[in-house]
N, C-alpha and C positions, 0 to 999 in steps of 0.2 A: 565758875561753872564746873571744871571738873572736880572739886573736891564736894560739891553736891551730888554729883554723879559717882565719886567715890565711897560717900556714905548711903547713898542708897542701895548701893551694890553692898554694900557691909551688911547693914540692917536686912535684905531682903533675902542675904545668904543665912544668915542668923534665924529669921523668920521658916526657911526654907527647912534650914535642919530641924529646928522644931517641931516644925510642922508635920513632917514626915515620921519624925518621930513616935509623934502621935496617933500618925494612921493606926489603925485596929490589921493583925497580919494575916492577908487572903489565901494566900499561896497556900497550897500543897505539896510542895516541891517535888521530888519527880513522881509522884502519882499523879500530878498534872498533864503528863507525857501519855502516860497509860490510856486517860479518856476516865480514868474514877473523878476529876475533881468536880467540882459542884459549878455548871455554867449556869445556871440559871438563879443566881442568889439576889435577893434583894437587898438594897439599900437603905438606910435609915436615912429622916430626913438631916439629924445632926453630922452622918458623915457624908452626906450630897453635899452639904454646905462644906466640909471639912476638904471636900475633893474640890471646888470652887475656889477657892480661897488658895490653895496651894497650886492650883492652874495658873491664876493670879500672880501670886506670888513669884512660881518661875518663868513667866515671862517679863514681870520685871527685871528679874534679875538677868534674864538672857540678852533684853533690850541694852542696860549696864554692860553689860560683857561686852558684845559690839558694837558700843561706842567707845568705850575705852580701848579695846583690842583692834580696832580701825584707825584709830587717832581722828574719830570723828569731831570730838571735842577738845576745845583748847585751852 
């Protein structure tokens, strides 16, 4: 059991960097502070999905963290 729990946690970090990777970059960086950035942007539906998926993804891997980091599993 833990070395299933070990590899999920591997693959869903791996998945994770990816993923993020991927994102398209929203930020404005500090013209965000200002009140210039753009609040009201819409979303495609390929990166609705893309934000889905990656919601997903780190809560797997969170769930893996603290069971491993608990010694929930033996």
């Amino acid at each position: 059991m833990l070395g299933l729990i070990w590899t999920i946690q591997v693959i869903s970090a791996i998945l994770l960097i990816v993923l993020i990777l991927i994102h398209s970059p929203k930020g404005d960086g500090i013209a965000g502070i200002g009140g210039s950035a753009q609040l009201f942007t819409s979303q495609k539906g390929a990166e609705k999905n893309l934000n889905k998926i990656t919601a997903v993804v780190t809560v797997v891997f969170t769930v893996c963290v603290f069971l491993l980091g608990f010694g929930l599993v033996h």
